[in-house]
N, C-alpha and C positions, 0 to 999 in steps of 0.2 A: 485169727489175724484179719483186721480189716479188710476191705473186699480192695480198696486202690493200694494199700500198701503191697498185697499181695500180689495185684499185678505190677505194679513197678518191680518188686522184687525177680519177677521170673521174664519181666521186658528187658530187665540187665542181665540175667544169667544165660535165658535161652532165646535172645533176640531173632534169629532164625524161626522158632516155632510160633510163638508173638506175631511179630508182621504186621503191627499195631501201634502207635502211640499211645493211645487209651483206651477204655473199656468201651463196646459199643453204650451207642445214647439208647436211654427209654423211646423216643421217637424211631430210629431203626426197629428198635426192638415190636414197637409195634407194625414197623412197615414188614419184615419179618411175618408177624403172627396174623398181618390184615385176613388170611383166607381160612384160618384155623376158628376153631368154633368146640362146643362139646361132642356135635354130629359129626367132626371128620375122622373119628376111629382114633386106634393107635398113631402114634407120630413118635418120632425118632428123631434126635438131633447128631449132629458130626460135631466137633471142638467145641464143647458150650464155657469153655475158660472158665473168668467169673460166674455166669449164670446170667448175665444180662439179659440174653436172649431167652434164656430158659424162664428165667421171672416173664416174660412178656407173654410164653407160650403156653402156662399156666392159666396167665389172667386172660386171656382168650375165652378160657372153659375145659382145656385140655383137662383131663382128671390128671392125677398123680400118678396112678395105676395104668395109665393109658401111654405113660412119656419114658423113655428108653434115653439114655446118655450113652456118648464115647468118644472119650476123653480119656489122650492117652499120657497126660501131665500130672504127674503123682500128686503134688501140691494141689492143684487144680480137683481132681478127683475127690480127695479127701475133703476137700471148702464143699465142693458141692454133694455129698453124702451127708452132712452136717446141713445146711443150706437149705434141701429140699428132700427130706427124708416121705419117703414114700412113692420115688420115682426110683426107675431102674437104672443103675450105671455099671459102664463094662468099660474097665480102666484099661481101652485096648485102642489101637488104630479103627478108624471110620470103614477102611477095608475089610476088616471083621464080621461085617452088620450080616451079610446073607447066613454067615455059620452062626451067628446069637440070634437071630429075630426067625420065630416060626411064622411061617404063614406073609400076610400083606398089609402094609400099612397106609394110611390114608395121606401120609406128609412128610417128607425129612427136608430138615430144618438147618442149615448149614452154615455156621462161623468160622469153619475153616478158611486160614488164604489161601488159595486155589495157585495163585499167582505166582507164589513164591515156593510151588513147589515144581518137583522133577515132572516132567513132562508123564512118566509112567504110574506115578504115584499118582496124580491127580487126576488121571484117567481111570484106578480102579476106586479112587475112590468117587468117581459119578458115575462110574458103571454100577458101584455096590447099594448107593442111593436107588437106581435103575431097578433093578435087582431084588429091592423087596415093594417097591412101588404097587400097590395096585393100582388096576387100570385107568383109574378114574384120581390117582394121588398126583399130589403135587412135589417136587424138588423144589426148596428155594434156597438162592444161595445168593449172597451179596459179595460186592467188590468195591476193590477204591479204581481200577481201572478203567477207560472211554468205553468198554465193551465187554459183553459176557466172558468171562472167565474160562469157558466151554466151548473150542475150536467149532467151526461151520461143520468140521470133517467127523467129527466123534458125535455131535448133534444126531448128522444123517445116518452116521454107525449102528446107533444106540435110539433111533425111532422117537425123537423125541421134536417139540416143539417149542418156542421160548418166545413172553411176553417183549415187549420194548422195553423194562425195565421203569423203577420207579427213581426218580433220585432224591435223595435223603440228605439237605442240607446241612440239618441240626445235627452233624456226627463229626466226632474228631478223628483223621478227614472225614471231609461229607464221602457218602456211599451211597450205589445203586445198587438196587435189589433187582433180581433177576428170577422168574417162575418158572418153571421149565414142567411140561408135561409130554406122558406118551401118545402119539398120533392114535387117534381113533382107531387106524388101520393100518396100524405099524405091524409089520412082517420082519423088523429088524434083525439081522444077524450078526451077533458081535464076534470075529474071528481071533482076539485076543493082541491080533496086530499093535505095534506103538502107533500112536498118535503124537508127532514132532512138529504139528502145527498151531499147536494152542495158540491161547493168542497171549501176549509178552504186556 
């Protein structure tokens, strides 16, 4: 199935998971992969839908062997197993990633809406990015929102630090990218607590 029919197709059925008007642009897609390279290791992406962003994190340098999917949209799943054969996909929730990814990755790459989800959900899923992070990895996640998607509170929780954001006109909406790394000398303790301050 063509790659725009397909998402129209699952922007009518499963609007809720979507949280899109259209497929991210090639322009995100590189603001996305601007720090990716073939020297940043393993890298993992959260909801790579179409694969828009996954094409972008490839032509970076990423090897094949090196790029992990999950993606937990059946339709979705199957386009991208066809798509880009010779990457890893685990047709599962982005929460998953500490139980499927051994060891540390040098990137996770994130097209999920943050925004549009439950306040608890979207807390393990950047705690789970957190999580297999090596010390020196990046988080990047983009939003259509004024502000990181990532409460100040779960920031401080979870030891982490976060760029000014880049904003990305050429996208339907335009979107900011957001980079998020762990503090040098993060001691962080994450107590499992809800986080009911994200930001809306």
């Amino acid at each position: 199935m063509p790659e725009a029919l397909l998402f129209l197709r699952q922007l009518f059925t499963n609007p809720k998971d979507i949280s899109a008007i259209a497929p991210s642009s090639r322009w995100l897609g590189r603001a996305m992969a601007r720090d990716l390279g073939p020297d940043v290791g393993r890298v993992v992406e959260f909801g790579p839908g179409t694969g828009r962003l996954t094409e972008a994190i490839l032509a970076s340098g990423v090897a094949t062997r090196d790029l992990t999917l999950f993606e937990m949209n059946g339709d979705f799943a199957a386009h991208l197993r066809q798509r880009f054969p010779g990457v890893t996909l685990h047709h599962t929730g982005a929460q998953e990633a500490p139980n499927r990814i051994q060891g540390q990755v040098g990137a996770v790459i994130s097209g999920l809406p943050l925004l549009s989800m439950p306040a608890l959900i979207r807390e393990s899923i950047v705690k789970a990015a957190v999580d297999i992070l090596a010390p020196d990895g990046i988080f990047v996640q983009f939003t259509y929102g004024p502000r990181p998607p990532v409460s100040d509170e779960l920031i401080a929780r979870l030891g982490l630090e976060v760029d000014a954001g880049r904003k990305v006109w050429l996208n339907l909406p335009p979107a900011t990218v957001y980079t998020f790394r762990k503090k040098a000398a993060a001691n962080s303790v994450y107590d499992g607590m809800p986080i009911d301050s994200a930001r809306t």
